[in-house]
N, C-alpha and C positions, 0 to 999 in steps of 0.2 A: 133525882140525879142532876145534878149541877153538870157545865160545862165546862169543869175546871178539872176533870177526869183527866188524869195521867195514865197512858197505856203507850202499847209498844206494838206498833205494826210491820208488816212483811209484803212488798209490794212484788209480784212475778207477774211480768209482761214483757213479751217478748217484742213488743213496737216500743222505742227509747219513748218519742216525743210523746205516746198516750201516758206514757209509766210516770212521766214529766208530770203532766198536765195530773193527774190523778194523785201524786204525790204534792202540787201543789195546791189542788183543791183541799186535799184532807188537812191541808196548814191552814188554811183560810180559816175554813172550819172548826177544828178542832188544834189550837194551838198548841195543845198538851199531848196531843200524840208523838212519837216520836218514828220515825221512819227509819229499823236498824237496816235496811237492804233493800235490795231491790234486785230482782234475778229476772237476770233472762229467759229462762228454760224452765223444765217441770222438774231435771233434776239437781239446777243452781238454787233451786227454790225448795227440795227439800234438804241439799247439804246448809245452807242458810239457816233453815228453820233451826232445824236437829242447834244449830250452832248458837241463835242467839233468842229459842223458846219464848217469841213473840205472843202478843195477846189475841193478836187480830191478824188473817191473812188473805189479804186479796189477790184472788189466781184466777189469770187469763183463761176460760175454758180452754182457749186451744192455744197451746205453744208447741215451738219444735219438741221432738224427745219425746217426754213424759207431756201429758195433759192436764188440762188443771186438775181434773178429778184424780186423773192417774197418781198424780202428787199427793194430791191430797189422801187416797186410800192409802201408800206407803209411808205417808206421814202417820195414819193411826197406826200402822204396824208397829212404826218405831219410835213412837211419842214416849216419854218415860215414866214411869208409872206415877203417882201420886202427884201429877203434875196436869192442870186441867189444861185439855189441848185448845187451841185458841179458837176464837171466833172464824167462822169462814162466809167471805162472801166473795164469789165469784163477780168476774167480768167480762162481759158478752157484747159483741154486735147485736144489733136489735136482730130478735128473730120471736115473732109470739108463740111456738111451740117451745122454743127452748127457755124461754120467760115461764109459760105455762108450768113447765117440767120443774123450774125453780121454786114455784109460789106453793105446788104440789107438795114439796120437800121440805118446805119451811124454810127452805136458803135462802139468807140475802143474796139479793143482786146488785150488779151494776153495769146499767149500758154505755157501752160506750159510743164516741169521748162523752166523757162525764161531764153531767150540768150540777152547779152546785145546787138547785134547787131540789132535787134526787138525791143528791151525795148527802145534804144535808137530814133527808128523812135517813139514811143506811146510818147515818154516825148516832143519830136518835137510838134508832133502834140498838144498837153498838153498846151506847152508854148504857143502856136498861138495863140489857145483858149482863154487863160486866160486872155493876151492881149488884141483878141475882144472884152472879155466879160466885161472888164473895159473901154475900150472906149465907149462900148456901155450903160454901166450904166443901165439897164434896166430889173433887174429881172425876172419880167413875160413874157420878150419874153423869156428868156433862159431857163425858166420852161414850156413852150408850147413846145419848141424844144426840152425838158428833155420828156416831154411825148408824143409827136409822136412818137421817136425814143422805148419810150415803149412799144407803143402800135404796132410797128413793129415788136420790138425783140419778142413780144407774140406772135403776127400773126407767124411771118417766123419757131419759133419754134413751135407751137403748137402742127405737127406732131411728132415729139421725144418728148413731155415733156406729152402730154394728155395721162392717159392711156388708156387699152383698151375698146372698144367699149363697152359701158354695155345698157341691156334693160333699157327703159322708165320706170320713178317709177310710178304706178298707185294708189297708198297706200301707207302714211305713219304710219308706227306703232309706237306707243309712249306710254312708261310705263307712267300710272298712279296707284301709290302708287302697288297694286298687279294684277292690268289689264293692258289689250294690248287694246288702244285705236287705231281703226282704221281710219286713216283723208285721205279720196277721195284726189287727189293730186288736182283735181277744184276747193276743195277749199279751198287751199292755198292761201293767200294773199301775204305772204313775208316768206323768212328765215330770221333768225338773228343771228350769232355767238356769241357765250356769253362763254367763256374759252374751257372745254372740250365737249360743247353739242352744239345742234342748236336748236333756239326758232321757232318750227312752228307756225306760226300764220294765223288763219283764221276770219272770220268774228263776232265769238264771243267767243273767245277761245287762248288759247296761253297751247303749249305741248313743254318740251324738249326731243329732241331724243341726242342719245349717239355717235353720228358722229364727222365730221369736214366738214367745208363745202366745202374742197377741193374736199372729198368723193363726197358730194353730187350733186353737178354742174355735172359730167358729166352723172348724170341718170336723169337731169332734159332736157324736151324740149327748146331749144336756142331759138327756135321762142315766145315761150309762159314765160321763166323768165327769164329776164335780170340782169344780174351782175348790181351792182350800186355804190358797196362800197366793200372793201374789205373783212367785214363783212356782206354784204348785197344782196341776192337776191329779186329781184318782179317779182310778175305777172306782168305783162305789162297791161294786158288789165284791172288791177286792178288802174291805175294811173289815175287819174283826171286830174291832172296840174301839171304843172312842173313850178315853177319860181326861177328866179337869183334875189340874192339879191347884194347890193351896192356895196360889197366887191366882186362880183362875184360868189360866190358859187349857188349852187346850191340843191334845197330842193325839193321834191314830194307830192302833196297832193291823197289822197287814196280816192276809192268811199265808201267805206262802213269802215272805221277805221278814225278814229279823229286826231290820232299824222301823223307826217311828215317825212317824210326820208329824212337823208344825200345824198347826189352825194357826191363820191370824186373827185377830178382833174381829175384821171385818166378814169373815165367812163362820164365827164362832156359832152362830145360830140357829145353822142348819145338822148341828147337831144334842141342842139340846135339851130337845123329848125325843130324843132316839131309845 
């Protein structure tokens, strides 16, 4: 691999003067990268992406909105298919658990502000990559190996990123017009995200509450509702069948509800030695 590599990178950092300094490191560096953006946010950073299908993205672990990871798992949902989704290296305050968490996952890093002498081993590694990943011509292994390394960086951090501990929901409450409807959490069938609210849904019935469902995952039981979609929790033992279809995806049939749920990429796994 020569240093004469032409690629296309994505810079999200939500501090101007780091986002500066790191975009002018990687010029130093590597003259042949091109820098098509630079987002502020987790979700300037995946409408960018989506828009100009960069080689290489470097994301702030923590920005307002969306988080680096956060971005980055809605980015595999929506990456297009037969298109190898880009290299990902994150950028961190020093912190050695969350270094740890990275090295774990096989994620590049980067601490910040960035010393070229560091930036210079990321762009090494960078070039190898990119190399492989055109000899290898083969998108969807690069996207399996995009999302284990996700599903690691979630595991390894989960302890710093979850908050704290909260009781089990046993009741949700949900305005209806000037009442407080109260829905037993049994009989929940699914959540659904829908902008500022979450759609409860039970078996004959659908309630918005005033949440997010970042909120609400961790008062839910792990064993009894499974994440599925970004937007998407279930009961589990509400699942009938699971099938893949041609393109691979991945869809749920319900015991007692008629429509079908997405799987995204990133949750596709947990169902498939079911």
């Amino acid at each position: 691999m020569t240093a004469t590599l032409a690629a296309r990178a994505l810079i999200a950092e939500d501090e101007a003067l780091l986002a500066a300094a790191l975009s002018a490191g990687l010029q130093r560096l590597w003259p042949e990268l091109a820098i098509v953006g630079v987002a502020a946010n987790g979700i300037e950073a995946v409408e960018q992406a989506l828009a100009t299908l960069p080689d290489i993205l470097f994301f702030d672990i923590k920005m307002p909105g969306n988080s680096g990871l956060e971005a980055a798992r809605e980015l595999a949902d929506e990456w297009p298919d037969q298109r190898p989704f880009p290299l990902l290296v994150f950028v961190t305050a020093y912190d050695d658990y969350a270094v740890q968490a990275f090295e774990q996952a096989a994620i590049d890093y980067v601490l910040k502000p960035a010393n070229d002498e560091r930036l210079a081993k990321t762009v090494e590694r960078l070039q190898a990559r990119l190399a492989q990943n055109s000899r290898s011509g083969n998108p969807d292994s690069n996207m399996e190996r995009v999302l284990q390394q996700l599903r690691g960086i979630s595991a390894n951090l989960a302890p710093t990123l979850a908050p704290a501990a909260q009781e089990r929901l046993r009741t949700i409450r949900a305005a209806v017009g000037n009442q407080i409807k109260l829905i037993p959490i049994e009989e929940v069938i699914y959540f659904e995200a829908t902008d500022k609210y979450v759609n409860v849904v039970t078996a004959d019935s659908e309630s918005l509450i005033r949440t997010s469902l970042k909120e609400l995952i961790p008062q839910l039981d792990p064993d009894q509702f499974w994440q599925i979609h970004r937007g998407t929790v279930v009961r589990i033992a509400q699942v009938q069948s699971a099938q893949r279809d041609e393109a691979g995806k991945w869809s749920l049939r319900l015991r007692t509800r008629p429509e079908t749920l997405t799987v995204s990429r990133l949750f596709a796994h947990l169902f498939r030695q079911m």
